[in-house]
C-alpha positions as CSV (number, residue, x, y, z in Angstrom):
1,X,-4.0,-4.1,0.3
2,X,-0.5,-3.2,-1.0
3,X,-1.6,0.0,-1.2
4,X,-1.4,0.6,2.2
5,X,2.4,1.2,2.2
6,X,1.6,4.0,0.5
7,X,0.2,5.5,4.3
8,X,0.0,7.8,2.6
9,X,-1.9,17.7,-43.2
10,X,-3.2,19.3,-45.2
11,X,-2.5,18.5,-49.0
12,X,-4.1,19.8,-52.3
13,X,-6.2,16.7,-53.5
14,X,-7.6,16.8,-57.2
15,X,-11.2,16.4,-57.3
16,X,-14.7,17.2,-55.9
17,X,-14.6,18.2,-51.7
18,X,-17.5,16.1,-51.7
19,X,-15.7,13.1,-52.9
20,X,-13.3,13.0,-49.8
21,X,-13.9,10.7,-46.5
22,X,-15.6,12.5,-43.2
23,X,-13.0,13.8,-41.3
24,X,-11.7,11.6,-38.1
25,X,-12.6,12.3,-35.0
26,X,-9.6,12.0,-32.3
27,X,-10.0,11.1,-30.1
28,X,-12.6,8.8,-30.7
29,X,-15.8,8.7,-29.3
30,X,-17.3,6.2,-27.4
31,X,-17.6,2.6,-29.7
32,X,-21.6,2.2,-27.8
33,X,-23.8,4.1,-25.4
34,X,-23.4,3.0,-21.6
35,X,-26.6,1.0,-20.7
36,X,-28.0,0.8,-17.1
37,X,-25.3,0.2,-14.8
38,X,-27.5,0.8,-11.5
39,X,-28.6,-3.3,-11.1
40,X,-24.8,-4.4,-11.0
41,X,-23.6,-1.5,-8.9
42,X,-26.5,-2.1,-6.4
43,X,-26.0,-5.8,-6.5
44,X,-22.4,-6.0,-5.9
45,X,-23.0,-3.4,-2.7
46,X,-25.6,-5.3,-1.8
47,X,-22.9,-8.4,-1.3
48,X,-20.5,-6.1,0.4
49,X,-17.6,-7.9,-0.1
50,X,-14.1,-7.2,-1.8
51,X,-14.7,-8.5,-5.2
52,X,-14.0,-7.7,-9.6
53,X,-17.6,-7.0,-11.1
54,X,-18.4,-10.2,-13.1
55,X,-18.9,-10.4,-16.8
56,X,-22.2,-10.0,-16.8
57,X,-22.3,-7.1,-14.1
58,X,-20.0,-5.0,-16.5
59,X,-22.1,-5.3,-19.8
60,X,-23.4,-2.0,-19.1
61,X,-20.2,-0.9,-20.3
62,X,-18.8,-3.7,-22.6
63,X,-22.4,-4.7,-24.4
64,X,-22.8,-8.7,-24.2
65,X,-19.5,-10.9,-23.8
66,X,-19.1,-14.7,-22.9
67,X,-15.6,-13.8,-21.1
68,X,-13.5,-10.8,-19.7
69,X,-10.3,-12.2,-21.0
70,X,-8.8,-10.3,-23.9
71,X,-9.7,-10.9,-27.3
72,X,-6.1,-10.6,-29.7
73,X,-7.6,-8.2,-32.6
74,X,-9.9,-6.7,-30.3
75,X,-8.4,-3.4,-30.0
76,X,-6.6,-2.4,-33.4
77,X,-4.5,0.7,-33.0
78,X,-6.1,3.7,-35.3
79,X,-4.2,5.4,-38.0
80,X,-3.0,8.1,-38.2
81,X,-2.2,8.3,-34.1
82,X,-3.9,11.0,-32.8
83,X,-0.6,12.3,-31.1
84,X,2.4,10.7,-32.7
85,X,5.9,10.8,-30.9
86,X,5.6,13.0,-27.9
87,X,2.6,15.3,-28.7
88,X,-0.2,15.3,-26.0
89,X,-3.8,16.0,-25.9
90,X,-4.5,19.9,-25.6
91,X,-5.8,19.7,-22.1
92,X,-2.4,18.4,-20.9
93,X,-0.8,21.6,-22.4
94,X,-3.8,23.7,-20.6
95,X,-2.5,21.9,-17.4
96,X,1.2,21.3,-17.7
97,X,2.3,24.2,-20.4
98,X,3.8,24.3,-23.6
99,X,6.8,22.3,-22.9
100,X,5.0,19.4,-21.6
101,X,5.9,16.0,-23.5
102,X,3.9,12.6,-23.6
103,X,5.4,8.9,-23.5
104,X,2.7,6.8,-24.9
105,X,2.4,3.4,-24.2
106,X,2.6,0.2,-26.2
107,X,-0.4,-2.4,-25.2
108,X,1.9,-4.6,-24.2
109,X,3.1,-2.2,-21.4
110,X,0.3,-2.9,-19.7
111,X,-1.2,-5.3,-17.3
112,X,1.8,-7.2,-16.5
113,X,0.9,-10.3,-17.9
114,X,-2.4,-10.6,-15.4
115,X,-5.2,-12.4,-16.8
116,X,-7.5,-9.4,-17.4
117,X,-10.4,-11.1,-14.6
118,X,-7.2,-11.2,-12.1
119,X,-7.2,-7.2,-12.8
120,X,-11.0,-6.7,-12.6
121,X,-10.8,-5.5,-15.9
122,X,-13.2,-6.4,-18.8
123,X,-11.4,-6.8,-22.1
124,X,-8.0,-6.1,-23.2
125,X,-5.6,-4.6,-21.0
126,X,-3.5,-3.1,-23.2
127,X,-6.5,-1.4,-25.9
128,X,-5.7,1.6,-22.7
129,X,-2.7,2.4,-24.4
130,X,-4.8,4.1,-27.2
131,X,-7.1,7.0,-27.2
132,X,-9.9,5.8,-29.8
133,X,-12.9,5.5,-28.1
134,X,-12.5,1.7,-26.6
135,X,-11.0,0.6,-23.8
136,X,-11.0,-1.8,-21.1
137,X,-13.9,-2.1,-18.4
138,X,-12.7,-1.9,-15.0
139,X,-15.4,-3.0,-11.9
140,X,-14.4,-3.9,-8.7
141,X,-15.7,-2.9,-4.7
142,X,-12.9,-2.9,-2.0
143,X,-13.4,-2.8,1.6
144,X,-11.2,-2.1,4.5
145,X,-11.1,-6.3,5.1
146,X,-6.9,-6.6,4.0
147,X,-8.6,-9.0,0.9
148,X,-7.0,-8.2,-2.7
149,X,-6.9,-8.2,-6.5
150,X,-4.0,-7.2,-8.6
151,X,-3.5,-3.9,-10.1
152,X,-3.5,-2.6,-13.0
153,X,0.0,-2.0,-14.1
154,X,1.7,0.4,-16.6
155,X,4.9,-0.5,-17.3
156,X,7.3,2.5,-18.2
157,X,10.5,1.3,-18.4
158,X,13.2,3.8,-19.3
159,X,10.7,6.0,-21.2
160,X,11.0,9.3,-18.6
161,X,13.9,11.7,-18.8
162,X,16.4,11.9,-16.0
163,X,14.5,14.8,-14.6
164,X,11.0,16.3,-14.6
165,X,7.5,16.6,-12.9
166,X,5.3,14.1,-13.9
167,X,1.5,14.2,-15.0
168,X,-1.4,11.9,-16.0
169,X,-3.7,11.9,-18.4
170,X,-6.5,9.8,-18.5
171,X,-9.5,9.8,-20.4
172,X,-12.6,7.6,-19.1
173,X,-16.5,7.4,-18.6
174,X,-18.8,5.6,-16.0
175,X,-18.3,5.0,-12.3
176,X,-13.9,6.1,-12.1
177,X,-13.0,6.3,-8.4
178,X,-8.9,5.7,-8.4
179,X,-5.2,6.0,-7.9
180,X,-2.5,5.8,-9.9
181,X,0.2,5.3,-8.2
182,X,3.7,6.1,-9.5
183,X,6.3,4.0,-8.5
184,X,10.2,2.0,-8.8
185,X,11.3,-1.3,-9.0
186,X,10.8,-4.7,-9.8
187,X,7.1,-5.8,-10.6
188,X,7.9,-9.4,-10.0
189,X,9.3,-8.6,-6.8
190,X,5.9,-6.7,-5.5
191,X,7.4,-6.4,-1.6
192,X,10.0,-4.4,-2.6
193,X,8.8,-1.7,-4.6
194,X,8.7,1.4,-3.7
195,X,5.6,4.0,-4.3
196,X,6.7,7.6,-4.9
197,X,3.7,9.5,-5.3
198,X,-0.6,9.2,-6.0
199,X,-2.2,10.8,-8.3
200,X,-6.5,10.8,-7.7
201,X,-8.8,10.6,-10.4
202,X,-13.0,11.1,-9.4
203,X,-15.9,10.7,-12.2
204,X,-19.3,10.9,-11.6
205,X,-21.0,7.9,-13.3
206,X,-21.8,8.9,-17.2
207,X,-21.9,8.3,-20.7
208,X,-19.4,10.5,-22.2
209,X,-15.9,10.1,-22.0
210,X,-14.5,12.7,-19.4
211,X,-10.8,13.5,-19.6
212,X,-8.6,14.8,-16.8
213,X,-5.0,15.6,-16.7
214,X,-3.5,15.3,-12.7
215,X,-0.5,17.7,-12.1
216,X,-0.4,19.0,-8.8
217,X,-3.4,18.4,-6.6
218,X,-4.7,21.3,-4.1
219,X,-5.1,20.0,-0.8
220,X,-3.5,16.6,-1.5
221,X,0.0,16.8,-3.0
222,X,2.2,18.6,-5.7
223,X,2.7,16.8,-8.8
224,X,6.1,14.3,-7.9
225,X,9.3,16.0,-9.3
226,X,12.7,13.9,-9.5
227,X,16.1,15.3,-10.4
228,X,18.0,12.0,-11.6
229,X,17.8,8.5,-12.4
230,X,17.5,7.0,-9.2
231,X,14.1,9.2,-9.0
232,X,12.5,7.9,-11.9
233,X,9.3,6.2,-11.9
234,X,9.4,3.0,-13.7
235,X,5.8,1.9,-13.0
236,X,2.2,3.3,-13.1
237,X,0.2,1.1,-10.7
238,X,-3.9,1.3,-11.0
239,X,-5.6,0.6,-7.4
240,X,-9.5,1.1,-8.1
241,X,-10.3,2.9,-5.1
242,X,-9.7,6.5,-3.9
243,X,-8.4,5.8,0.0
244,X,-7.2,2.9,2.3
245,X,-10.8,2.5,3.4
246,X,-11.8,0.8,0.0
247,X,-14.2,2.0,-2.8
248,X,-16.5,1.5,-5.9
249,X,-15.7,1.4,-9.7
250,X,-17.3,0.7,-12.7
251,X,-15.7,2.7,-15.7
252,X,-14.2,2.4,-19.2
253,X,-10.5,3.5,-19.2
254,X,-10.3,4.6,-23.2
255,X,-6.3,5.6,-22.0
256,X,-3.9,6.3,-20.2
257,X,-1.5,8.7,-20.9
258,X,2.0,9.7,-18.7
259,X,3.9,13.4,-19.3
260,X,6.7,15.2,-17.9
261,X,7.1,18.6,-17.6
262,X,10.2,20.6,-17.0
263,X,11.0,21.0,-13.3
């Protein structure tokens, strides 16, 4: 796989309390339970073969659905954002300090323009951009056999500053065994880009969303730090898999969320 190169507001309102909506949550919480996802996990090992989860395999996590390919209205953006401009979650100020600053995606930053089954995802690519509760499904199994799907990709354009250290935060439930992999260049030209660093995420399989924000990782790398231009990551690449010898995923990716931090 190509991931081998690697080698590696408040207002006074008139009125009754009682009279005004619940309070939001954000972010929000799952849209349904997780159902049994043990048959499709065992099934697809049984088969032991490189291959996305099918439809029907990932309804554990997406409830009933005809087809994996995106839906246009089926992941409406929430209002108010739950962190608008460059605010982040608390946990990635808990992780990468005070002066840490978020660059949240649009959903059409993401997935390159793969069919979603090309992606082994499960509904739309892009709902990842958002942290509301609903996201994409991701399944796939990968094996050491040189066989491959495409990756997820997060497009970041010139969003980063000329210099920083850069995190992730990502906020999932189910099976998540992954990479994201930071890298520059031209997604169209796949051979010639260049990976910079790896960031691991690890989730046991479970119902509630679990959120994690990667900085530097003990015993596997610092968080990647550039000092110009030429340093800056471009692209986010998803590879479902922890390791160059393949793995198991079945998750929900409610979002995705890049942030720099001063080097």
């Amino acid at each position: 796989m190509a991931m081998l190169a690697l080698g590696l507001a408040a207002l006074p309102v008139p009125g009754c309390l009682d009279d005004l909506p619940p309070t939001a949550t954000c972010p929000g919480e799952a849209e349904r339970s997780l159902g049994d996802c043990t048959p499709a996990i065992q099934t697809v090992l049984a088969e032991n073969m490189t291959r996305c989860f099918r439809v029907e395999e990932m309804e554990c996590i997406t409830g009933p659905r005809t087809k994996c390919s995106c839906v246009s209205d089926e992941c409406p953006a929430p209002e108010p954002e739950c962190w608008p401009g460059r605010d982040c979650p608390a946990l990635v100020f808990e992780k990468g300090g005070p002066e840490a600053r978020c660059y949240h995606l649009d959903p059409g930053d993401i997935g390159a323009s793969f069919d979603e089954q090309q992606q082994c995802l499960c509904g739309c690519a892009g709902c990842a951009a958002v942290c509301d509760g609903k996201g994409p499904a991701l399944g796939a199994l990968t094996l050491d056999d040189n066989q491959q799907f495409f990756p997820v990709v997060f497009d970041l354009g010139t969003r980063l500053p000329r210099q920083g250290k850069l995190g992730i935060y990502g906020r999932m439930r189910g099976l998540a065994n992954f990479v994201i992999v930071a890298m520059r260049g031209d997604i169209n030209v796949w051979e010639e880009l260049v990976p910079l660093h790896y960031y691991a995420f690890l989730t046991p399989l479970q119902n509630d969303f679990d959120e994690q924000a990667i900085v530097d990782q003990p015993f596997v790398a610092p968080a990647y730090e550039w000092g110009g231009y030429d340093g800056r990551p471009n692209l986010l690449v998803l590879f479902p898999q922890l390791s160059d010898e393949g793995g198991l995923s079945l998750f929900e990716l409610d979002c995705l969320v890049p942030f720099v931090m001063p080097r």
